[in-house]
C-alpha positions as CSV (number, residue, x, y, z in Angstrom):
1,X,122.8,109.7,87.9
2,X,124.0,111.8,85.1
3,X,127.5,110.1,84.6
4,X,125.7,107.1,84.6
5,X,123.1,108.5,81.5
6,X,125.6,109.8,79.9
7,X,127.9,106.7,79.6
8,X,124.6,105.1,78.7
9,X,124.2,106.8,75.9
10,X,128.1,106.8,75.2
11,X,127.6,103.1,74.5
12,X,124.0,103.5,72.6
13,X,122.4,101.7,75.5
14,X,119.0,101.7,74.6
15,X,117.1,99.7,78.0
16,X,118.1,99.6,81.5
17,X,117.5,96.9,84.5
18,X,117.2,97.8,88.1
19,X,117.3,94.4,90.6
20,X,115.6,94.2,93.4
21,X,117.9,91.4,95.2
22,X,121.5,94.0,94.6
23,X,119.9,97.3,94.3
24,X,118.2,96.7,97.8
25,X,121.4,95.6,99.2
26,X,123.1,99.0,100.5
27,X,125.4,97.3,102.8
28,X,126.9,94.5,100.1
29,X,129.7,96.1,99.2
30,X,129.0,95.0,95.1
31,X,125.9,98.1,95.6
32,X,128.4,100.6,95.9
33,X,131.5,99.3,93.6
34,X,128.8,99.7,90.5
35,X,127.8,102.4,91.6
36,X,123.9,101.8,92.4
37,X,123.7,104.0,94.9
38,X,124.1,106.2,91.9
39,X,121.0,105.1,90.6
40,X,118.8,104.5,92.9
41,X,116.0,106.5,91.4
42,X,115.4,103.8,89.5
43,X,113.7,101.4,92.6
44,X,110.5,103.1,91.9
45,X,108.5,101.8,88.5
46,X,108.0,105.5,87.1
47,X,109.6,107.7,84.8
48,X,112.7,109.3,85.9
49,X,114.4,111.9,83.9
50,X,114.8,110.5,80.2
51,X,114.0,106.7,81.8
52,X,110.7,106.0,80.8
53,X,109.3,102.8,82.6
54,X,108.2,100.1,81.2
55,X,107.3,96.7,83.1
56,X,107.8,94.9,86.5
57,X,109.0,91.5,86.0
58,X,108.6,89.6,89.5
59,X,109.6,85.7,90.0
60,X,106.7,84.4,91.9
61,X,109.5,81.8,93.1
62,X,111.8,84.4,95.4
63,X,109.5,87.4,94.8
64,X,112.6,89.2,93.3
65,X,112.0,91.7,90.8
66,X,113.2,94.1,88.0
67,X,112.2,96.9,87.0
68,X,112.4,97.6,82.8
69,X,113.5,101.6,81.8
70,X,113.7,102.0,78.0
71,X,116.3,105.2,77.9
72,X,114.9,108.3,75.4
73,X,117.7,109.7,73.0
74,X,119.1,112.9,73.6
75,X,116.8,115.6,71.7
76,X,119.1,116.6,68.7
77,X,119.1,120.4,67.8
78,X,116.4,120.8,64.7
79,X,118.1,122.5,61.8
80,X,117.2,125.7,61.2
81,X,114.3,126.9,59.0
82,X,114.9,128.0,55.2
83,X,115.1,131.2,54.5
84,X,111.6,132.7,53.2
């Protein structure tokens, strides 16, 4: 999962998706060429790392779902105090 936050934040991604109908599909051979197996943390709607969780959107039609991260920055180093 690390490559995959640190490209995210390489490209200033600031939410992330997870899908139910390809992230549940392990043996579909499009699950493992993006690399979902990767981050599979994400099936579960809670935090994870510096994903913080923010809404289940389900279609009441196929019962599919997604699951909404919003991705916290990086903390930056603080610069240091003045002198007294």
């Amino acid at each position: 999962m690390r490559k995959f936050t640190e490209t995210c934040y390489k490209w200033n991604v600031t939410y992330v998706v997870w899908d139910s109908r390809l992230g549940f599909s392990y043996q579909d051979r499009y699950f493992w060429m993006n690399g979902l197996n990767d981050i599979q943390a994400l099936a579960e709607p809670k935090n994870v790392g510096p994903y913080e969780f923010v809404t289940k959107l389900t279609s009441e039609y196929s019962g599919r779902y997604v699951h909404l991260f919003r991705l916290k920055k990086p903390q930056t180093a603080l610069p240091p105090a003045p002198a007294p």
